[in-house]
C-alpha positions in Angstrom: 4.3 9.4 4.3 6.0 9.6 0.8 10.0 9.6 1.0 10.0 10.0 4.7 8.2 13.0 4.9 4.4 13.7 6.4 2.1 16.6 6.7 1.1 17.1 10.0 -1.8 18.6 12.0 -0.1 20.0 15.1 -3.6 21.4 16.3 -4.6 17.8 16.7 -1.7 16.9 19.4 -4.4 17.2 22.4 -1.4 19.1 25.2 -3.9 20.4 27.6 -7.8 20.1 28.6 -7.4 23.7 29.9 -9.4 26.5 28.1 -8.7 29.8 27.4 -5.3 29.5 26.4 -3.3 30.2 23.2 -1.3 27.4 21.7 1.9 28.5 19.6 4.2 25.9 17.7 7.8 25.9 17.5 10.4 23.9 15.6 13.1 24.3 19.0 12.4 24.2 22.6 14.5 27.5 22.9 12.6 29.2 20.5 9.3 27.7 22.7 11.0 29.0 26.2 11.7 32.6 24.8 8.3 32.7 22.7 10.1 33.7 19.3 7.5 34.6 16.9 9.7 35.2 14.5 10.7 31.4 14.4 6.7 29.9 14.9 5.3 27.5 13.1 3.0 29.5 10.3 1.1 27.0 9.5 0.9 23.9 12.6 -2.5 22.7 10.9 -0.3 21.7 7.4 3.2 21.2 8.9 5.9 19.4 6.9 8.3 17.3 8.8 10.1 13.8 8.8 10.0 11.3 11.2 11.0 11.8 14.9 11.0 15.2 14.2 9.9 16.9 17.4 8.5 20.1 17.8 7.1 22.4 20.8 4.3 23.7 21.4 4.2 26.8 24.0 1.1 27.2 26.2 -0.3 30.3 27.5 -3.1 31.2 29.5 -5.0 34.7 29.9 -2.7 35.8 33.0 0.5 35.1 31.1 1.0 31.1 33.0 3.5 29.6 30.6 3.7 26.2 30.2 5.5 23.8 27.1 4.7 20.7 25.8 6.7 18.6 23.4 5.5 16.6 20.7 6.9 13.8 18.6 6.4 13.3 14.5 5.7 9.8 14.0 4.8 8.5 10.4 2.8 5.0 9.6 3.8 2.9 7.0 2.6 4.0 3.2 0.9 1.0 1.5 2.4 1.1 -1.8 1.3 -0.9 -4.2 3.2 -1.4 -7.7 1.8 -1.5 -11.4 0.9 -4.8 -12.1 0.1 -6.6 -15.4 0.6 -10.4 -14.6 0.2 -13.2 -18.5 -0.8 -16.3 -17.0 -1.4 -19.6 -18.9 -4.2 -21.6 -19.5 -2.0 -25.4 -19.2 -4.3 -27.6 -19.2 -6.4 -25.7 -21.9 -9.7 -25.6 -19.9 -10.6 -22.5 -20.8 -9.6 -20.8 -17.2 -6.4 -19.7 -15.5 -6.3 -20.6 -11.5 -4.4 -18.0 -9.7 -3.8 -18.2 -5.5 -4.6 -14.1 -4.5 -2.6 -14.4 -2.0 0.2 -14.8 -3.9 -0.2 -12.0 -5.7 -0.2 -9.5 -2.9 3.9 -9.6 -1.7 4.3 -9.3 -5.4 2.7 -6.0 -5.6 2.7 -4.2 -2.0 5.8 -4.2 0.2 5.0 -4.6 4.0 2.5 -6.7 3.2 1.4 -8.5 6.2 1.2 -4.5 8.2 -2.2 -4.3 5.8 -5.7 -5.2 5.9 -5.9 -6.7 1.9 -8.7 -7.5 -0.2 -9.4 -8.2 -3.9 -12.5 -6.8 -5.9 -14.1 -7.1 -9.5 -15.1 -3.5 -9.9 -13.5 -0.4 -8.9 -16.8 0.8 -7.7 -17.1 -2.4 -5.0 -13.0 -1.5 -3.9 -13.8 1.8 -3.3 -16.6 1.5 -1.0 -14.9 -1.4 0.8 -17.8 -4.2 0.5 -18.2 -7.8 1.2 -18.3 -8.1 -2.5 -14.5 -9.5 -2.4 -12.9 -12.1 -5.1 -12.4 -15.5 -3.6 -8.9 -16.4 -2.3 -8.6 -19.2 -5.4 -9.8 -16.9 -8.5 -10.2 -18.3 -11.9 -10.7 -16.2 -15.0 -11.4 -16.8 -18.5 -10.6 -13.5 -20.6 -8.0 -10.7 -20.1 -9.5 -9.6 -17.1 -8.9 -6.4 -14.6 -9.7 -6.6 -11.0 -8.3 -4.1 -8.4 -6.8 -4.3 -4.6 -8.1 -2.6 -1.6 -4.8 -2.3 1.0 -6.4 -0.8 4.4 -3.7 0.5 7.2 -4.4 -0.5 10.3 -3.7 2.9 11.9 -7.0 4.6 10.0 -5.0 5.9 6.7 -7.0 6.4 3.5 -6.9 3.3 1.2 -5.5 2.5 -1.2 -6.7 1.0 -4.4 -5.2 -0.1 -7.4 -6.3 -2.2 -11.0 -4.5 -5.6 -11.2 -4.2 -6.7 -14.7 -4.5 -10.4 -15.9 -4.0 -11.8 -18.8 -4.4 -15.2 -21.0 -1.0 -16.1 -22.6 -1.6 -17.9 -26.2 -2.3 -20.8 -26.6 -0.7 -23.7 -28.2 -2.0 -26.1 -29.6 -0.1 -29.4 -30.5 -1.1 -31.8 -33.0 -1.1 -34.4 -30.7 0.1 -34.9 -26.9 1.1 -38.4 -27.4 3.4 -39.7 -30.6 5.3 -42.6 -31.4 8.4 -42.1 -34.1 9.6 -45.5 -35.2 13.1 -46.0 -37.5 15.0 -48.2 -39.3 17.9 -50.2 -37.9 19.8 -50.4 -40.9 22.9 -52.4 -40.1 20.8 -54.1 -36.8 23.2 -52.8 -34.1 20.1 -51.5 -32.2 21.1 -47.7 -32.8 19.9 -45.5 -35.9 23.0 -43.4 -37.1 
């Protein structure tokens, strides 16, 4: 699915249980009821289409039986996730930045609650799809690069992508707490 448009296996639409027949794919149902080669489908196992598109598919035994079956191009959603380089602060100065994972994940893949998603330290562990996931509540403590595993639902290949995370600089103050203390030199109770 990328732009509306999928490659389909038409050989894979199961349209009969009968043997012995020949199937033959067609982008009309006329040219499927007058058996146009010249307008077949070349290739059904890699065919191009968009959404809703339906085709036909004509049916033919060994003694000439004719039958046609129709067969509607549906696409699942794409899991799409976004680039993603996220500075994050270290406020309290503890030496590690807190972030909520599942915060992160409508920031960086649209339809988010469609997918199966989980977070992993290597790209090794995300690509197998282990138990070896980041805790919802992740701390880290250096620039650090973990990756997403988005799984559809409806059996489409994963997808996996690197999350960058960075420390922002810190800065430190002389102090956190200071008084300043003037002179009220004509005792009114404001310093001009």
């Amino acid at each position: 699915n990328i732009n509306g448009q999928g490659t389909f296996d038409l050989t894979s639409a199961n349209v009969t249980t009968q043997t012995n027949v020949t199937l033959t794919y067609y982008p009309t149902f006329a040219d499927a009821q007058n058996d146009n080669v010249a307008n077949a489908i070349v290739t059904p196992n890699i065919h191009s289409a968009t959404a809703g598109t339906i085709v036909y598919v004509l049916v033919k035994s060994t003694l000439g039986c004719k039958s046609i079956a129709q067969i509607t191009l549906n696409l699942f959603p794409l899991a799409s996730v976004i680039d993603f380089t996220q500075t994050n602060c270290d406020d309290n100065l503890d030496g590690f930045v807190n972030v909520n994972l599942s915060n992160i994940t409508p920031l960086v893949l649209t339809n988010a609650t469609y997918f199966a998603v989980r977070y992993y330290p290597t790209l090794v562990d995300a690509n197998a799809g282990n138990t070896n996931t980041l805790p919802n509540n992740w701390t880290y403590s250096v620039n650090t690069t973990i990756y997403i595993r988005v799984d559809s639902p409806d059996g489409c290949a994963p997808v996996v992508k690197p999350l960058n995370f960075l420390i922002g600089d810190k800065l430190n103050l002389l102090t956190t707490d200071i008084t300043h203390s003037v002179c009220d030199d004509d005792l009114d109770g404001v310093k001009q």
